[in-house]
C-alpha positions as CSV (number, residue, x, y, z in Angstrom):
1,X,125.1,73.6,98.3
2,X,123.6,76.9,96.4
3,X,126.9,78.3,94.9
4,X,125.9,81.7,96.4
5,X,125.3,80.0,99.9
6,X,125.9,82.0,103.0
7,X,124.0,82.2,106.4
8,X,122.9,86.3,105.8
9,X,119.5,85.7,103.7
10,X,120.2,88.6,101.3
11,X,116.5,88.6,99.8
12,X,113.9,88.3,102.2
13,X,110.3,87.5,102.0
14,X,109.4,90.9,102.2
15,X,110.7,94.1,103.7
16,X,108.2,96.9,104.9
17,X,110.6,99.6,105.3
18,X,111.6,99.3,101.5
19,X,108.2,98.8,101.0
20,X,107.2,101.8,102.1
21,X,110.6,103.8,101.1
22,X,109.1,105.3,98.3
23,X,106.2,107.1,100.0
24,X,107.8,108.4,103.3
25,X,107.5,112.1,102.7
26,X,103.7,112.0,101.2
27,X,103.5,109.3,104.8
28,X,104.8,111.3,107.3
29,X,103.3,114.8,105.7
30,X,99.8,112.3,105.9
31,X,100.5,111.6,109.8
32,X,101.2,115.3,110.5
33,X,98.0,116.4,109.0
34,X,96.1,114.2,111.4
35,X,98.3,114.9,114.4
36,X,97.8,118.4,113.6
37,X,94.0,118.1,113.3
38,X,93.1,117.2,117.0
39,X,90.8,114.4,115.1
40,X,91.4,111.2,115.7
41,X,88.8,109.0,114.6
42,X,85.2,109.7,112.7
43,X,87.1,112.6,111.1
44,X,87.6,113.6,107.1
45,X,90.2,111.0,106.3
46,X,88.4,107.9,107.2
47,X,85.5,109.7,105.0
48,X,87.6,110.4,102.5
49,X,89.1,106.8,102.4
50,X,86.1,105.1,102.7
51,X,84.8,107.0,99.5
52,X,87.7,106.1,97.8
53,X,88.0,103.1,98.4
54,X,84.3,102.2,97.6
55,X,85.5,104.2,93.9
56,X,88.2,102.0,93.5
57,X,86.3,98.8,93.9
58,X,83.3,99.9,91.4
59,X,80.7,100.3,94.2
60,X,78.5,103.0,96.3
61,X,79.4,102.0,100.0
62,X,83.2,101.8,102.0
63,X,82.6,101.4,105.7
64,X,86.9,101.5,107.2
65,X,87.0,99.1,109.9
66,X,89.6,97.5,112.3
67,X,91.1,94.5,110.3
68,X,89.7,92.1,107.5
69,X,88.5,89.6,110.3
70,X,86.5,91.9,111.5
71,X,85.7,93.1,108.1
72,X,84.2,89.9,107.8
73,X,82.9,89.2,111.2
74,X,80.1,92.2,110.3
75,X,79.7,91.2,107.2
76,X,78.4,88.3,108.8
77,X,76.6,89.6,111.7
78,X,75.1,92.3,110.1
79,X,73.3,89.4,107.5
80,X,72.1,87.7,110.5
81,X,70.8,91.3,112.0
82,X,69.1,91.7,108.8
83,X,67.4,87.9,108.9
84,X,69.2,86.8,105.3
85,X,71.6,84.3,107.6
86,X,70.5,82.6,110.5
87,X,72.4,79.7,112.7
88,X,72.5,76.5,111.4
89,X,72.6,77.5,107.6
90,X,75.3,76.4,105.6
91,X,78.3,78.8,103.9
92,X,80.6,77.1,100.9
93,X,84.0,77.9,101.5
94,X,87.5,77.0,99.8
95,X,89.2,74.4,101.9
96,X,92.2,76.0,101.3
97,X,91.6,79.2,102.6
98,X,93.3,81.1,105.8
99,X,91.4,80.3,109.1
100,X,89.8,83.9,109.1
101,X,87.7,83.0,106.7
102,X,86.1,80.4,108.5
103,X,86.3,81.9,111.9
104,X,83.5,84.5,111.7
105,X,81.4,81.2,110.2
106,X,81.4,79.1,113.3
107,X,81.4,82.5,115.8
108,X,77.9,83.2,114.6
109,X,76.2,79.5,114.6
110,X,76.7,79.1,110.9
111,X,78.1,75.8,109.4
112,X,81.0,76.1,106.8
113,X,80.6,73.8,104.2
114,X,84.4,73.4,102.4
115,X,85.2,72.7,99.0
116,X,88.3,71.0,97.9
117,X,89.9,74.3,95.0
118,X,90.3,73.8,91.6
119,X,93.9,71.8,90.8
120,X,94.9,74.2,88.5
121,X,94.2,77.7,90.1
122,X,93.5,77.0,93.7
123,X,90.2,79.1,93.7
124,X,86.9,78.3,94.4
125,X,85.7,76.6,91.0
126,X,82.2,78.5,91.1
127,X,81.0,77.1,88.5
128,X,80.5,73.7,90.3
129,X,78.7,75.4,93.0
130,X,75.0,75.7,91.6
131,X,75.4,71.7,91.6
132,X,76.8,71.9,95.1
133,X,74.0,73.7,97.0
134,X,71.9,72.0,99.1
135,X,68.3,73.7,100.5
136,X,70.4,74.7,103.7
137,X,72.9,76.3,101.9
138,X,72.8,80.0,102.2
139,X,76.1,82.1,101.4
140,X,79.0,81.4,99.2
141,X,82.5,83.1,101.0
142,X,84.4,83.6,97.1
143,X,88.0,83.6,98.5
144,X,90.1,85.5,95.9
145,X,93.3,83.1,97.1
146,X,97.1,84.6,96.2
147,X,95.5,87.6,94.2
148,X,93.6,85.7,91.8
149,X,90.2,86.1,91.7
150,X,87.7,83.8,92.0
151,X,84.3,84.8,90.1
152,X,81.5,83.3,87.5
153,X,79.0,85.8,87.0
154,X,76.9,82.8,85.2
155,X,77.6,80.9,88.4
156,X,76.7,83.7,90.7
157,X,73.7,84.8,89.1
158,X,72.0,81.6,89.7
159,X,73.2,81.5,93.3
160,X,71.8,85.0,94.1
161,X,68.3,84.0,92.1
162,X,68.2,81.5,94.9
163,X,68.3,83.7,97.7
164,X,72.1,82.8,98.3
165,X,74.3,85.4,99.8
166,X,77.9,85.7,97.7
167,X,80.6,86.9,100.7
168,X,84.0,88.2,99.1
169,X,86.8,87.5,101.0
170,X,89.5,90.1,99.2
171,X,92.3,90.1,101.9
172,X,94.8,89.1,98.8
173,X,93.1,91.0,95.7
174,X,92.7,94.7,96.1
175,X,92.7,95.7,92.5
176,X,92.7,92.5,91.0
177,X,89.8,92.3,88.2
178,X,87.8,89.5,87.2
179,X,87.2,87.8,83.7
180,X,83.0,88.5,83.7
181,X,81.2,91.4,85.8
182,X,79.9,91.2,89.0
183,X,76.2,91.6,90.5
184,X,76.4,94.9,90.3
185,X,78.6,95.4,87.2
186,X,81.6,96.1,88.6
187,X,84.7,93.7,87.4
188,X,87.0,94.2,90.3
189,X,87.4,92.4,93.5
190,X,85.7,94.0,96.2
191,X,83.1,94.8,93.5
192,X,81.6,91.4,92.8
193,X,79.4,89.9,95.1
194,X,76.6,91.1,98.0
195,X,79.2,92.4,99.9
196,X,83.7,92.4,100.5
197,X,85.7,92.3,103.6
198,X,89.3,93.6,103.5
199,X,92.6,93.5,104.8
200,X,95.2,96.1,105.3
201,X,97.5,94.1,107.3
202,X,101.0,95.8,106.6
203,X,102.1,93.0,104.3
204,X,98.6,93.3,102.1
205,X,99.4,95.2,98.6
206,X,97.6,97.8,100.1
207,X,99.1,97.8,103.6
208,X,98.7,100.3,106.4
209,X,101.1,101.2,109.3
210,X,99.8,99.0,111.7
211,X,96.3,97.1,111.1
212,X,93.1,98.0,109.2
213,X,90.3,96.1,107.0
214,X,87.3,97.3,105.7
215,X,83.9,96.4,103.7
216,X,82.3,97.7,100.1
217,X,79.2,96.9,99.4
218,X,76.1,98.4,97.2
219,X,73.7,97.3,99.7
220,X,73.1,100.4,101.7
221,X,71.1,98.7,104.6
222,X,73.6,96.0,104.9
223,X,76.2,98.9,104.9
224,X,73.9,101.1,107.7
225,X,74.3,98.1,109.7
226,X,77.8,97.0,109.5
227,X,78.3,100.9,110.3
228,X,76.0,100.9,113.8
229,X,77.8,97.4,114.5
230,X,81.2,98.8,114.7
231,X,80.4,101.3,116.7
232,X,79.2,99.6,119.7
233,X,75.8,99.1,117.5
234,X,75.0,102.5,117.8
235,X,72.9,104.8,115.2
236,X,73.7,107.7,116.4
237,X,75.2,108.7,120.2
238,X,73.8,106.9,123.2
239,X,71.3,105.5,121.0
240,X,72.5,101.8,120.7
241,X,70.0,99.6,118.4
242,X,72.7,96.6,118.5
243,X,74.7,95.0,121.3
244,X,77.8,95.7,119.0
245,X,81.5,96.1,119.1
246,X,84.3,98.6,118.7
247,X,85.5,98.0,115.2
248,X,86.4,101.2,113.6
249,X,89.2,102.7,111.7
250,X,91.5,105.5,113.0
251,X,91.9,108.7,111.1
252,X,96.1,107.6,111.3
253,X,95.4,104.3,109.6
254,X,92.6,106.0,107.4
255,X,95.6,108.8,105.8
256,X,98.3,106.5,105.6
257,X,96.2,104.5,103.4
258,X,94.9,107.5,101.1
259,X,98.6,107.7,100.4
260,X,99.0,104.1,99.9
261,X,96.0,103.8,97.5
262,X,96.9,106.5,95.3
263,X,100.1,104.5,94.7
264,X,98.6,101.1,94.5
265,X,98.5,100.7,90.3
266,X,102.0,100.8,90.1
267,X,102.6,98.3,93.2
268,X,100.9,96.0,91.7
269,X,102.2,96.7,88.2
270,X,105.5,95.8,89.8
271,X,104.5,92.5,91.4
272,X,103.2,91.2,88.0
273,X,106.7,92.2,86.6
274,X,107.8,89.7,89.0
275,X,105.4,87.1,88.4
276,X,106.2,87.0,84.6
277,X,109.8,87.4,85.6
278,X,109.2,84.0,87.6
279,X,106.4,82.4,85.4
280,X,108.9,83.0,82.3
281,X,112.4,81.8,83.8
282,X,111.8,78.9,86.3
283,X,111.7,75.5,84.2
284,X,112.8,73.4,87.2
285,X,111.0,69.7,86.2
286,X,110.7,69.3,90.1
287,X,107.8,72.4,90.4
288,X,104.9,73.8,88.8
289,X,104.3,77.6,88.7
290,X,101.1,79.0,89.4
291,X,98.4,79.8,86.9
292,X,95.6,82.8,86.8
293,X,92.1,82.2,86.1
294,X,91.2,83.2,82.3
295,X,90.5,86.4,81.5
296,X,91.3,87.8,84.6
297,X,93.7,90.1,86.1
298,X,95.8,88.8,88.8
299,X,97.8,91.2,91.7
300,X,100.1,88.6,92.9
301,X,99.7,88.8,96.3
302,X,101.2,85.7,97.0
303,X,103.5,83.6,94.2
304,X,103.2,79.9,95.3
305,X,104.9,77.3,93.8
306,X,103.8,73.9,94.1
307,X,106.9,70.9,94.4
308,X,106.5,67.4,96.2
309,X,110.3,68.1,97.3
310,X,108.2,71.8,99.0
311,X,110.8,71.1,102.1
312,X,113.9,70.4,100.3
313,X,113.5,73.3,97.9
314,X,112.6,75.7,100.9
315,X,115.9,74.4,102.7
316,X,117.8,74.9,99.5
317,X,116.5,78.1,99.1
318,X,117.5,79.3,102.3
319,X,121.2,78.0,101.7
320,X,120.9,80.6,98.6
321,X,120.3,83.3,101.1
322,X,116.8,83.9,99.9
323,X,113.4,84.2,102.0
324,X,110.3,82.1,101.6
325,X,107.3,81.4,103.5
326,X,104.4,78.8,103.1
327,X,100.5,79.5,102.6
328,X,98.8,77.8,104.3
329,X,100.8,74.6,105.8
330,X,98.1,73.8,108.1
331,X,94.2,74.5,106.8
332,X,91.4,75.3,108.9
333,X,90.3,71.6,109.2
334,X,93.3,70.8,110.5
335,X,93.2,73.1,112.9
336,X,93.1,72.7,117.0
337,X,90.5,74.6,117.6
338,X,88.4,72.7,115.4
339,X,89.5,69.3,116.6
340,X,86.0,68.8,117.8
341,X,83.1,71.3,117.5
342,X,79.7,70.9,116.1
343,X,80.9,72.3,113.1
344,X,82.0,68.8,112.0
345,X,84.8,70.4,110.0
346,X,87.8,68.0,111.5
347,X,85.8,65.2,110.3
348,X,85.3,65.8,106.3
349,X,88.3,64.7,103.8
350,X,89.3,67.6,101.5
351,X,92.0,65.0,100.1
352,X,93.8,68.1,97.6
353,X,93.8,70.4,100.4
354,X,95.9,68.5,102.4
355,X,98.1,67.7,99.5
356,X,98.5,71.0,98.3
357,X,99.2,71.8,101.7
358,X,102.3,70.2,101.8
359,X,103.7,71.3,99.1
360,X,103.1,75.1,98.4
361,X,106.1,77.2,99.0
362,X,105.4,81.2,98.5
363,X,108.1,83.0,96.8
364,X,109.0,86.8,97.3
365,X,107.7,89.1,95.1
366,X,107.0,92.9,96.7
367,X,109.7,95.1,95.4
368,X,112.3,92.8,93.8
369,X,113.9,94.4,90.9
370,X,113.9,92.5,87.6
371,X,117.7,91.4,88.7
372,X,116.5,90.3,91.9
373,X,113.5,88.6,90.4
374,X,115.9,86.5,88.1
375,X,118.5,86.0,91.0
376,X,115.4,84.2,92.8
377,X,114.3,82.2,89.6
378,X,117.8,81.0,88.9
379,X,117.9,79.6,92.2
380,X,114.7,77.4,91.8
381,X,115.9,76.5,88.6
382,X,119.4,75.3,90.5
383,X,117.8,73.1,92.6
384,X,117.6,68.9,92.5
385,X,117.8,66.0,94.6
């Protein structure tokens, strides 16, 4: 038994309250502003945000949606609007990813190709991809997995000379910044490719109070579109050029993330305290820590460590009273709903997937102190057989 066992778990995974502690004033002062307004949605602050946003992430276009899936749902839609994807091609995805980035795939006709990740990182090795495409192959989702991203601009360049549509998935990696530039210069996720869905799901690094997502781009038409799309594929009122949806962002969700954002450099400079915290202190022979891409700069979304014993260690740790959580214990090929589609997704072998799947266990990292970050490294180092 841990030697600090007791049923209360005294750390947990994470807290949104203390989370958000630090900001309540600047929050609530943000959610009178709008009250106060009488302007609830297509209003300054989701104009505001959206140009900010678009700042942040190195690019000319924010469009503030309802949640990264649909973030990435138009992204999708809108390509096929715009005849560069059509039903039937092919998009290379990371095996390994979360379901929502495969979703939007099969929604719209399109057949997701995965791609066991690199051992060592977990990403996407783009590099292998220009070997990988085939002549139906026509967009790559780059899934910037835990905060790390996942970006060649070698590797890209040769993909978008061949007419081949680079989709960022940055749900994990807002502000995260990657070893070599992107398409359109910019090194930071959201930045890199043709176009990036996010997430501001309250647990995100950049959470809001409730749900949210959004897309950057520099491709103004693709931006127009995703814009009329989530907007019941209007152009302008009672003028409807799509049969779209009602995607958009609320002016509530749109302040509390202006607050949020201006704050996000030194949440993430905390969560890579903890990370080296971790990556320094646990020498446990039974688990491997995880590693960043070179060059880059990782946010730490997620800190998974990787143990054949995953099950005992995550039953050990909750003896010690402290919180973990597992990403991703089932992937999307393993999935229900894709027990039998046309897709043919159930039926291809992504042998590391599922072995990584079993034994990733995600350790808390937003908001520990440096004591609690060692508190929670001792314990990993404490466990054995």
């Amino acid at each position: 038994m841990c030697a600090t066992s007791n049923s209360k778990v005294r750390r947990p995974f994470v807290s949104l309250a203390r989370s958000n502690a630090p900001y309540t004033d600047e929050l609530h002062e943000a959610a009178c502003r709008v009250i106060d307004s009488g302007r609830y949605l297509h209003g300054p602050e989701t104009e505001a945000f959206e140009s900010e946003l678009a700042a942040f992430c190195g690019v000319s276009c924010g469009i503030g949606v309802s949640n990264g899936l649909d973030a990435l749902r138009l992204i999708v839609r809108a390509a096929i609007e715009l005849g560069r994807l059509n039903p039937g091609d092919e998009v290379i995805y990371p095996a390994n990813t979360y379901i929502a980035s495969v979703l939007p795939l099969t929604e719209f006709g399109l057949i997701p190709v995965g791609i066991d990740p690199d051992p060592v990182t977990f990403n996407l090795d783009m590099t292998s991809l220009p070997a990988l495409i085939t002549e139906r192959t026509r967009a790559v989702m780059a899934v910037h997995l835990y905060g790390n991203p996942c970006w060649d601009y070698e590797a890209a360049r040769m993909l978008a000379e061949r007419g081949i549509m680079i989709i960022e998935d940055n749900a994990q990696a807002i502000g995260a910044r990657a070893a070599t530039p992107g398409l359109g210069g910019s090194h930071f996720t959201g930045g890199l490719g043709h176009a990036a869905a996010h997430s501001f799901y309250p647990t995100k690094n950049l959470g809001a109070i409730g749900d949210a997502g959004a897309v950057t781009t520099d491709d103004h038409k693709l931006a127009d579109t995703i814009r009329a799309l989530a907007n019941y594929g209007s152009d302008r009122r009672y003028h409807n050029i799509y049969t779209g949806y009602n995607c958009r962002l609320d002016e509530l969700q749109a302040a509390m993330l202006r607050v949020k954002l201006r704050h996000l450099d030194e949440v993430t400079a905390r969560r890579r305290t903890v990370a080296r915290i971790y990556s320094a202190t646990i020498n446990n022979p039974l688990i491997k820590t995880p590693v960043m891409m070179s060059g880059c700069v990782q946010v730490w979304h997620q800190y998974p460590l990787r143990s054949p014993k995953r099950d005992q260690l995550k039953e050990w740790l909750d003896q010690c009273g402290i919180a973990t959580d597992i990403h991703y214990a089932v992937p999307p090929h393993r999935q229900p709903c894709y027990s039998d589609t046309h897709t043919g997704l159930s039926r291809r072998l992504y042998p590391l997937t599922d072995r990584i799947a079993g034994q990733l266990l995600s350790l808390p990292i937003a908001d520990l102190n440096d004591a609690e970050a060692a508190e929670v490294a001792e314990a990993v180092n404490a466990f054995s057989l």
